[in-house]
C-alpha positions as CSV (number, residue, x, y, z in Angstrom):
1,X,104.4,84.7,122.3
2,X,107.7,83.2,121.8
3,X,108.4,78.7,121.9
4,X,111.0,79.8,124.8
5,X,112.9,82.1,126.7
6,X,115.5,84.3,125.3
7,X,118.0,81.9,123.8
8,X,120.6,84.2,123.3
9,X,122.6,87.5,124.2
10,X,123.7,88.2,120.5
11,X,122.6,91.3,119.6
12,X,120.7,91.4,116.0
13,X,119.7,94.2,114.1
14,X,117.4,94.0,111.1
15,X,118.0,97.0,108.4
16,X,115.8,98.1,105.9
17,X,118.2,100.5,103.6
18,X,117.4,103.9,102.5
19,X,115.2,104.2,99.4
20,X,112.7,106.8,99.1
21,X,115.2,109.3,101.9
22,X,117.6,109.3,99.1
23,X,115.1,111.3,97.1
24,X,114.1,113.3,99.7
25,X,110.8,111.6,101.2
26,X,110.1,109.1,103.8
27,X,108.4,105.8,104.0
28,X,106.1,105.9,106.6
29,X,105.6,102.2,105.9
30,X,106.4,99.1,108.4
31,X,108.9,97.5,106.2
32,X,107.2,94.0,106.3
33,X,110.4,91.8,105.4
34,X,111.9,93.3,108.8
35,X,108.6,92.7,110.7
36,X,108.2,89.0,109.3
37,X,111.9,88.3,110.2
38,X,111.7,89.5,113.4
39,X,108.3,88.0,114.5
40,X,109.9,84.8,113.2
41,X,113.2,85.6,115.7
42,X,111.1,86.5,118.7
43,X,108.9,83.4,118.3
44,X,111.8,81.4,117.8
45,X,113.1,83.2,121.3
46,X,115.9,85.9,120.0
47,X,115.5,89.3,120.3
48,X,115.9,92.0,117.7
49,X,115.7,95.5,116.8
50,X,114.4,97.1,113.4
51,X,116.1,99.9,112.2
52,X,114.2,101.5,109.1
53,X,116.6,104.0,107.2
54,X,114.1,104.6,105.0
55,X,112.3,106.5,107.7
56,X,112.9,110.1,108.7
57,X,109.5,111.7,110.5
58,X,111.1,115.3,109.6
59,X,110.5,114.9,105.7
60,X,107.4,114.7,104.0
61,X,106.1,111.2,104.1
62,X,105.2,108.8,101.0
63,X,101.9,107.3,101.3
64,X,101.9,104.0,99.8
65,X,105.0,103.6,96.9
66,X,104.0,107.0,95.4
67,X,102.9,110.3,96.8
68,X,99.5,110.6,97.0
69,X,99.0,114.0,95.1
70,X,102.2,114.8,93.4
71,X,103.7,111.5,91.3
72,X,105.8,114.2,89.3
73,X,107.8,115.3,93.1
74,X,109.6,111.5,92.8
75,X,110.6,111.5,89.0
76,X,112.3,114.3,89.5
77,X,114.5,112.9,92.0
78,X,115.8,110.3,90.1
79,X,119.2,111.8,89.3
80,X,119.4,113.1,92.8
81,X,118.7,109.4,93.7
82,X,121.7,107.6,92.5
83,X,124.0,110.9,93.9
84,X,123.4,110.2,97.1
85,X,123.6,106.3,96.9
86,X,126.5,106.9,95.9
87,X,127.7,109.3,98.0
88,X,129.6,107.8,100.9
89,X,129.3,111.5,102.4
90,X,125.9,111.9,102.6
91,X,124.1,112.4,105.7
92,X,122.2,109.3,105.8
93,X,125.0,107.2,105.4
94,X,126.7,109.2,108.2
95,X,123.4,108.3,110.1
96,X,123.5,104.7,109.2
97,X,127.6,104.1,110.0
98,X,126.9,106.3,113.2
99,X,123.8,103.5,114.3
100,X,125.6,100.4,113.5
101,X,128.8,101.9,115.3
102,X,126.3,102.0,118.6
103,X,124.5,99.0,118.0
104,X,127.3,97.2,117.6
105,X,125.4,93.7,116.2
106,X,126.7,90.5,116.2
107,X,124.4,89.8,114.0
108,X,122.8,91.8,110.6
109,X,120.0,91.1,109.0
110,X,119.5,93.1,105.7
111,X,115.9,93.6,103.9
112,X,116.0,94.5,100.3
113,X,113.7,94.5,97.0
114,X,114.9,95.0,94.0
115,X,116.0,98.3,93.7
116,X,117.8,98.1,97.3
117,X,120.1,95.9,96.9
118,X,123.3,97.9,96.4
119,X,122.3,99.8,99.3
120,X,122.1,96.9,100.9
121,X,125.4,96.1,100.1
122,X,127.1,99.2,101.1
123,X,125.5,98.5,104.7
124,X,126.8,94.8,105.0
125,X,130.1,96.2,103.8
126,X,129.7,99.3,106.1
127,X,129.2,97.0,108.5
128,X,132.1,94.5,108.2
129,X,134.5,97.7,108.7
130,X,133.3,98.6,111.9
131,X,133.7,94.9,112.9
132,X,134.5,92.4,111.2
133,X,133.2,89.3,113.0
134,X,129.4,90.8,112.0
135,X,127.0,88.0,110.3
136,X,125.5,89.2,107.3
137,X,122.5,87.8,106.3
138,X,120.0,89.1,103.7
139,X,116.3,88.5,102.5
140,X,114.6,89.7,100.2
141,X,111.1,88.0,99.8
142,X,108.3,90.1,101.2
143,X,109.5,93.6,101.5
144,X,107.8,96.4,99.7
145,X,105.3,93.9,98.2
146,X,105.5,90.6,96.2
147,X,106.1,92.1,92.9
148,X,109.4,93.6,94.3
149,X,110.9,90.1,95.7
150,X,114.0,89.3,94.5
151,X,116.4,86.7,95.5
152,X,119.7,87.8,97.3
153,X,121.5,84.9,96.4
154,X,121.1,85.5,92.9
155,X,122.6,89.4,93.0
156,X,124.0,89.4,96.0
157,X,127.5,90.4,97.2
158,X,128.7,87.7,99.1
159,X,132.2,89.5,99.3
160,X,130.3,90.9,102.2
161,X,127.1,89.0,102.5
162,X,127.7,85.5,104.6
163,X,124.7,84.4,104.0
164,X,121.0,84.4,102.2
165,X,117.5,83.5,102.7
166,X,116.4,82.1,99.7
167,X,112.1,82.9,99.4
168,X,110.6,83.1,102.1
169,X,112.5,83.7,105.3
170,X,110.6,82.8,108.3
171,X,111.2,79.2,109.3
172,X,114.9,79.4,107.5
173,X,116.1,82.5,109.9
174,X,114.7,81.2,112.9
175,X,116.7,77.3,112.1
176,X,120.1,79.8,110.7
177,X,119.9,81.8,114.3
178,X,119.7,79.4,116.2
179,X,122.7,77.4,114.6
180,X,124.5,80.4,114.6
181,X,124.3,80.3,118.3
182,X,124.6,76.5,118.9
183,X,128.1,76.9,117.1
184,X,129.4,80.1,118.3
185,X,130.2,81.3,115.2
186,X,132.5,83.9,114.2
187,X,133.7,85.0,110.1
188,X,137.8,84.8,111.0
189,X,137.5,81.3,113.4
190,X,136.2,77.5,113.2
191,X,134.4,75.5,110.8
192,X,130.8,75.9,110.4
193,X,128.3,73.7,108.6
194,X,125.0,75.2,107.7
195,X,124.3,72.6,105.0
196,X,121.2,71.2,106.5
197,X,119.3,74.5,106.8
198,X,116.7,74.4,103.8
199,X,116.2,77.6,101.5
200,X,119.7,79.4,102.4
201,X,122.5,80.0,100.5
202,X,126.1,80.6,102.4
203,X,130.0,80.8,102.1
204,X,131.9,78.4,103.9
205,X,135.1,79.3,105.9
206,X,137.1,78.6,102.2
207,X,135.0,81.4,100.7
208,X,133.1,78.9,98.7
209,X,129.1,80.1,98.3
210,X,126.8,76.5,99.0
211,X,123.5,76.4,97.9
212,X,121.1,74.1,99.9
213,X,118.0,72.5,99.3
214,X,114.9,74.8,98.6
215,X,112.5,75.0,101.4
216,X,109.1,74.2,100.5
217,X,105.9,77.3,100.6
218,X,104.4,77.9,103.8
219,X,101.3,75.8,103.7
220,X,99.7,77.4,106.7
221,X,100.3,81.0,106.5
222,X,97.8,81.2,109.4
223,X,100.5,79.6,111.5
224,X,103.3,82.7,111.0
225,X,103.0,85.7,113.8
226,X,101.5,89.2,113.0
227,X,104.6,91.3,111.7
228,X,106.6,92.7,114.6
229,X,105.6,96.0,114.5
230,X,106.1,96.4,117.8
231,X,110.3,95.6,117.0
232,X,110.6,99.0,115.2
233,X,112.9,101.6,116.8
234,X,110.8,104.0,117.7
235,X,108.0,102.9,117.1
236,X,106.1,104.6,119.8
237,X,106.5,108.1,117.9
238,X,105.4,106.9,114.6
239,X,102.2,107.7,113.5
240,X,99.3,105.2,113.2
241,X,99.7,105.5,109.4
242,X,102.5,103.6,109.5
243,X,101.4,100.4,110.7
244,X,98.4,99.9,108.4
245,X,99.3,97.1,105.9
246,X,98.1,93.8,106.0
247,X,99.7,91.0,103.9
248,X,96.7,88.1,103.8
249,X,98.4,85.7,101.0
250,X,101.5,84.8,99.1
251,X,101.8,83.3,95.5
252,X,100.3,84.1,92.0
253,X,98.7,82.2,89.5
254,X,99.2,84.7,86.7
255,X,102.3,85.5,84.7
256,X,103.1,89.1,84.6
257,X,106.8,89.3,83.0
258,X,107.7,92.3,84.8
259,X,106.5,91.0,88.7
260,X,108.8,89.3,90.9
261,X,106.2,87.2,93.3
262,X,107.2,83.7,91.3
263,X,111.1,83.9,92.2
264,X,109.8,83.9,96.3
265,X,106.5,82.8,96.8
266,X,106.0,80.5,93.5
267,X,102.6,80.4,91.2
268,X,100.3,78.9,93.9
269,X,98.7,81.1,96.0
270,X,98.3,80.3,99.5
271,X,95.8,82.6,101.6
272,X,95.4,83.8,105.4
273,X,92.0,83.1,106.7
274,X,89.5,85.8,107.1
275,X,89.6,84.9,111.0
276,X,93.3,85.5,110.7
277,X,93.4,88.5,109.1
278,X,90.5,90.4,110.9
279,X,92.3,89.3,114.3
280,X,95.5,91.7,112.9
281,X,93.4,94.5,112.0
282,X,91.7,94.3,115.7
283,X,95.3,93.8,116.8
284,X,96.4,96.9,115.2
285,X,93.6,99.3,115.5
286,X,93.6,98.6,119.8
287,X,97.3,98.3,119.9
288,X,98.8,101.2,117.6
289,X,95.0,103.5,117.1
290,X,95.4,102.4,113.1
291,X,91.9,103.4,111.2
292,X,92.8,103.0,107.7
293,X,94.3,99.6,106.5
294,X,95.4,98.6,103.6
295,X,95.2,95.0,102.1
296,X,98.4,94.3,100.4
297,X,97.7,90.9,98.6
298,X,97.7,91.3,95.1
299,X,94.8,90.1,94.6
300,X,92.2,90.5,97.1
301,X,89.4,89.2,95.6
302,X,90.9,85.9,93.9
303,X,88.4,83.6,96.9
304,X,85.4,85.2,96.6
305,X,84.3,82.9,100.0
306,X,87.6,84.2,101.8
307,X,86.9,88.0,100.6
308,X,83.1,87.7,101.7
309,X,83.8,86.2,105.3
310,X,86.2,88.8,105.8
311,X,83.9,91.7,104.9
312,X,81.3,89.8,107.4
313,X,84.1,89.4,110.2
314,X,84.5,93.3,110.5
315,X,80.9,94.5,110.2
316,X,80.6,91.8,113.2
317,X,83.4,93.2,114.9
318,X,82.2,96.8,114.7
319,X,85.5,98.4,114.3
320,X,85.4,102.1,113.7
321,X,87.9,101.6,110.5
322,X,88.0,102.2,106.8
323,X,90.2,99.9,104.4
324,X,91.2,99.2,101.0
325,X,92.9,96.3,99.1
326,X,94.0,95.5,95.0
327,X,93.2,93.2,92.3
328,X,92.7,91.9,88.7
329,X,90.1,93.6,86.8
330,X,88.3,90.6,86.0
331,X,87.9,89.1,89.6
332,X,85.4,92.0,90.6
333,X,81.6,91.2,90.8
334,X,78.7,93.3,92.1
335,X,77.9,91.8,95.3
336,X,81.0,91.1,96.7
337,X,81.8,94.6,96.1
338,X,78.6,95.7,97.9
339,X,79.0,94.0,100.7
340,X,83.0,95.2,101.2
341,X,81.3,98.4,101.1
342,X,79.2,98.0,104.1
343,X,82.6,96.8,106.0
344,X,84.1,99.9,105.4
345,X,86.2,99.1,101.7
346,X,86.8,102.8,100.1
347,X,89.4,101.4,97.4
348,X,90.2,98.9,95.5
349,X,93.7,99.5,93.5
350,X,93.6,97.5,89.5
351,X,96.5,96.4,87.9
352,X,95.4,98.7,84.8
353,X,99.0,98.2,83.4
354,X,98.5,99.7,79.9
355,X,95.9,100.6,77.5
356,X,97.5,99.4,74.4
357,X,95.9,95.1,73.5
358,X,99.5,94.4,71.8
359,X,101.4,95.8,74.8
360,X,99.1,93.8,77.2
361,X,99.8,91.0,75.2
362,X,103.5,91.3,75.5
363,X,103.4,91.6,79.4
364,X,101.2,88.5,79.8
365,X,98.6,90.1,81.8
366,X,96.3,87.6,81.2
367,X,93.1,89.8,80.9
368,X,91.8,92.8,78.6
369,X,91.0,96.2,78.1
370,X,87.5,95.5,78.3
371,X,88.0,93.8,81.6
372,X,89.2,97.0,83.0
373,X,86.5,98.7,81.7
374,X,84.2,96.3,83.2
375,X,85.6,96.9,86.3
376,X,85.8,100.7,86.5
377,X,82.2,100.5,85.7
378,X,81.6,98.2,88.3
379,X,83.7,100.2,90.8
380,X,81.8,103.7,90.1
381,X,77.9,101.8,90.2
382,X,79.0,100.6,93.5
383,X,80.3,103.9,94.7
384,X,84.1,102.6,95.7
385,X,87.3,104.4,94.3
386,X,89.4,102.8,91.8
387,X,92.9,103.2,91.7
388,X,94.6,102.7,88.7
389,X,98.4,101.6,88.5
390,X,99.9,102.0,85.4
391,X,103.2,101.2,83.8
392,X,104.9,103.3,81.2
393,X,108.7,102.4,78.9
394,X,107.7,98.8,78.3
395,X,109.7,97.2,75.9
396,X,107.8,98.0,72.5
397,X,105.7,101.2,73.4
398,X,105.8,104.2,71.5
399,X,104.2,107.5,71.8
400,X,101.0,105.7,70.4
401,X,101.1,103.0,72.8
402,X,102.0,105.1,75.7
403,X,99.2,107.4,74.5
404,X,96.5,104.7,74.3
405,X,97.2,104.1,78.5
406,X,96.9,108.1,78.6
407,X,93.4,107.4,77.4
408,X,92.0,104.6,78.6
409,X,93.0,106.1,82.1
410,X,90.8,109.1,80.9
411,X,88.4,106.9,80.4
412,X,87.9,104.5,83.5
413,X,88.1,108.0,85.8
414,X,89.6,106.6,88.4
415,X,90.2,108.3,91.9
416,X,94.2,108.7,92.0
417,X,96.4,107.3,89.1
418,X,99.8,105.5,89.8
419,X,102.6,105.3,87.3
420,X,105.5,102.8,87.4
421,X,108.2,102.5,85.4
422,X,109.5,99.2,84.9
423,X,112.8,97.5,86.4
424,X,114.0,94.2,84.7
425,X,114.2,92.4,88.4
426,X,116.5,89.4,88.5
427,X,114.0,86.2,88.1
428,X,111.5,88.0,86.0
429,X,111.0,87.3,82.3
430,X,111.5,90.9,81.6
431,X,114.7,90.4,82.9
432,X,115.6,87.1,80.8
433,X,114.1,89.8,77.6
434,X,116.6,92.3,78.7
435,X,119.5,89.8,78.9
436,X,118.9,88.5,75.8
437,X,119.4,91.8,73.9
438,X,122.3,92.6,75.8
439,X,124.2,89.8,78.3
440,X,125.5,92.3,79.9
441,X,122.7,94.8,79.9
442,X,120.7,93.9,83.4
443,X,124.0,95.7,85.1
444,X,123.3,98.9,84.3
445,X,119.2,98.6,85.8
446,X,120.4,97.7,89.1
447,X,120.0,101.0,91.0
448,X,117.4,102.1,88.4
449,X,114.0,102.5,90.5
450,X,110.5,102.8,88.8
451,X,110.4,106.9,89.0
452,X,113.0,106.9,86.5
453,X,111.5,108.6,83.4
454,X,114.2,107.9,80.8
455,X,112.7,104.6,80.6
456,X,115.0,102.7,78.6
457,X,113.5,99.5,78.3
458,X,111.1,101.7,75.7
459,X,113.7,101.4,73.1
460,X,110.9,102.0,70.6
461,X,111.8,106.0,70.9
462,X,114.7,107.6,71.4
463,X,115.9,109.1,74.9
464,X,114.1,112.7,74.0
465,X,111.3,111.6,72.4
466,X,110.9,109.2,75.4
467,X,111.5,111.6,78.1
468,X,108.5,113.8,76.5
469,X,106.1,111.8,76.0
470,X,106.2,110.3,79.6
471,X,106.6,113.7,81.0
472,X,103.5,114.5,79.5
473,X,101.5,111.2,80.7
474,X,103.0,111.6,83.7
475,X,101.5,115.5,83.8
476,X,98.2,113.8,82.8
477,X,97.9,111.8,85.7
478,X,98.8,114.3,88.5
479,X,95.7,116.3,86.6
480,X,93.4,113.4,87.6
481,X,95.0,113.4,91.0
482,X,94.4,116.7,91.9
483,X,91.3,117.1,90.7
484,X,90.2,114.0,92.1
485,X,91.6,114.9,95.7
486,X,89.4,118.3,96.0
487,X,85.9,116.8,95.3
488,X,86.5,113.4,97.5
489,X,87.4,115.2,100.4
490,X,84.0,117.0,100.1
491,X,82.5,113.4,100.0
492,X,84.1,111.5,102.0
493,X,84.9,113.7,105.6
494,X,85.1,110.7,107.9
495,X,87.4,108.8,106.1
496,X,89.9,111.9,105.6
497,X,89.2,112.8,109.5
498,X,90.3,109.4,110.4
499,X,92.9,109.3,107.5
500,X,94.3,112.8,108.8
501,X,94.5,111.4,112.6
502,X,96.7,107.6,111.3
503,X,99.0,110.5,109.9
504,X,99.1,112.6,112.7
505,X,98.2,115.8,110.9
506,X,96.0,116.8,114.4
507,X,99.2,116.2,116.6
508,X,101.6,117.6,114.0
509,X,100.2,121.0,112.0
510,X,103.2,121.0,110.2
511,X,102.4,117.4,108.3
512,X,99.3,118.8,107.1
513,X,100.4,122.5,106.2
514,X,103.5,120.3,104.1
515,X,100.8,117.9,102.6
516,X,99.1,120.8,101.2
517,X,101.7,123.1,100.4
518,X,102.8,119.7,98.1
519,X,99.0,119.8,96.5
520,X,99.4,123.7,96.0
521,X,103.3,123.5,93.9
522,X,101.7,120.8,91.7
């Protein structure tokens, strides 16, 4: 419920750019940076709208950052990708000019990660065309998940960008909108002063970009609304798929070069209470018919007591759901798996990274091969799917190395295999690796997205040599998919009956007879 009535007439869209549409899918997704933004608006008392561009219900949809059967489909769009980005032609951006020209804001709120921020920036620019007195403000904290965060202030645009929330967004949009409308602020008129407002970065009516003070991490995450699903245009014709994830902490001990979570949400992790959490699901599941969630923290399982309670909460509840979450290999044990089980846990997603002890090393995973090990064996005795996430074109991998994660995937059998290719993001130490070699070298990664199979970070090969072997690891994994996929769905019936309803396959045939027809091309 919001502190106060509406405080202003100010008309605010929040845009989350096209990603996955430019190579031909669909995020069925909430975009959580929108949600928390606009939850943090409403609550504050301003209304908004959330446009997601990265939405079209006529394609086939992407279930979770990868599709489900057919990891090969998104690869191959890679080239297509960055066409149509830049493209000023293409129908989506057509689509996009054509909603901003109705919506007309006053005010526009941009959601990015880290391979969305030059889309981003075509919007904001799109956007100061059409009319030029439009605030501009990005974030780029929680979108996509934490790994993904980037800071807009750092690779911005502020040529059209007038301002940026620095980590996470909440409190500082809520404090920015409302001085936005205490001043009556326009771009071409009056002095503005925004130098109190903690964790933003802004330009000043000389041009000049300030910096302020960093806001402290939420303490209380408990005290933040549920995302604002509810905002989404359109949300009444979205399936119940789409408003499945649940973010339950923020922060990271660990010190993965490649992962983004440090630059918004710093080393420390700070957690949602079981209470909290299992009030969102109940939330969802009565408000939106959502049976299948998915935990999004990182690591699920880092408080045993929190995990626990949780599991307890929802066998208490009695909801007729099914969920799943991630986490390290080494924070698994038996009985906390056993009793997620009975509350209705079907997977739990590893950070598997690579099979290669030098390679793991180099990325400062922080745990083993045997660990992993460990936990697949754990996983399978318990009689939950693993999903394995993999990365492949790390700097230093060769054939051998890439090979070794080939077979230690073999070798863990887990249910579906997920394979990333890694993007230098500004603030990460893979990024400070990459700058080193070349200064000028993080440039040409900006639009690159991790389906793109030249991996050139793997400078250990060259491009043909690279482009094989991953083709073929890549062909390897979509083996275990399928074959995977067949026999589960034998298995498991209720969980695909209620995982076939949050899509909407029974109100839409065609979403099913296109799932399949995807399974049958592979």
């Amino acid at each position: 419920m919001s502190d106060m009535k509406v405080a202003s007439e100010k008309k605010i869209l929040i845009i989350n750019p096209p990603f996955y549409r430019l190579q031909n899918a669909s995020l069925v997704h909430y975009p959580p940076g929108c949600c928390n933004v606009a939850a943090a608006l409403e609550k504050a008392g301003f209304k908004s709208l959330i446009y997601n561009a990265d939405y079209d219900p006529n394609k086939r949809t992407i279930l979770g950052n990868t599709d489900h059967i057919n990891v090969i489909a998104l690869t191959k769009q890679y080239n297509n990708y960055l066409k149509r980005l830049n493209n000023d032609n293409d129908p989506i951006w057509k689509e996009i000019k054509q909603y901003l020209r109705n919506f007309n804001p006053d005010i526009l709120i941009v959601s990015v990660f880290n391979t969305t921020i030059t889309a981003g920036n075509k919007i904001a620019k799109m956007a100061k065309n059409l009319n030029s007195e439009v605030l501009t403000i990005f974030e780029g904290s929680t979108n996509r998940g934490l790994h993904c965060a980037i800071d807009p202030s750092v690779i911005g645009d502020f040529s059209v960008m007038d301002f940026a929330l620095r980590r996470e967004p909440e409190f500082t949009v809520a404090e920015l909108v409302k001085e936005i409308d205490k001043q009556s602020f326009s771009t071409n008129k009056g002095k503005k002063d925004f130098s109190k407002i903690k964790g933003l970065s802004w330009k000043n009516e000389k041009g000049k970009v300030i910096h302020n003070e960093d806001r402290l991490p939420i303490a209380d995450l408990d005290k933040l609304s549920f995302p604002a699903r509810h905002l989404l245009d359109g949300y009444e014709n979205m399936p119940p798929h789409t408003f499945q994830g649940i973010y339950g902490s923020r922060g990271c001990p660990f010190q993965c070069i490649f992962c983004g979570c440090h630059t918004s949400m710093g080393y420390k992790p700070r957690i949602r209470s079981a209470e909290n959490m299992v009030a969102e699901i109940e939330k969802t599941y009565k408000e939106y018919k959502t049976r299948y969630f998915y935990i999004c923290d990182d690591i699920f399982f880092i408080d045993k007591k929190r995990a626990q309670k949780f599991c307890r909460l929802l066998m208490k509840k009695k909801l007729p759901i099914f969920w799943s979450a991630q986490t390290r290999a080494e924070m698994v044990d038996e009985s906390t798996l056993q009793l997620a089980k009975k509350a209705g846990l079907q997977h739990v997603a590893v950070g598997v990274e690579v099979g290669n002890p030098q390679i793991r090393q180099l990325i400062k995973k922080g745990n083993t091969v045997d660990d992993v090990r460990r936990c697949a064996k754990l996983l399978h005795k318990v009689g939950l799917r693993m999903v394995a996430f993999c990365i492949i074109g790390l700097p230093g991998e060769g054939e051998k190395e890439i090979t070794d994660t080939v077979n230690l995937v073999k070798e863990i059998k887990p249910y579906i295999v997920y394979p990333y290719f890694p993007t230098p993001a500004a603030g990460t130490e893979l990024a400070s690796i990459v700058k080193e070699k070349n200064p000028e070298g993080l440039a040409q990664y900006r639009d690159r997205n991790h389906m793109d199979t030249s991996a050139p970070l793997a400078d250990k090969m060259k491009l043909q040599d690279r482009k094989k072997v991953i083709e073929w690891a890549v062909g390897e994994f979509v083996k275990i998919n399928k074959h995977s996929l067949v026999l589960d769905v034998v298995k498991r019936p209720k969980f695909y009956f209620a995982l076939a309803n949050d899509m909407n396959f029974f109100k839409h045939p065609k979403f099913f007879l296109g799932y399949i027809k995807d399974y049958l091309n592979v």
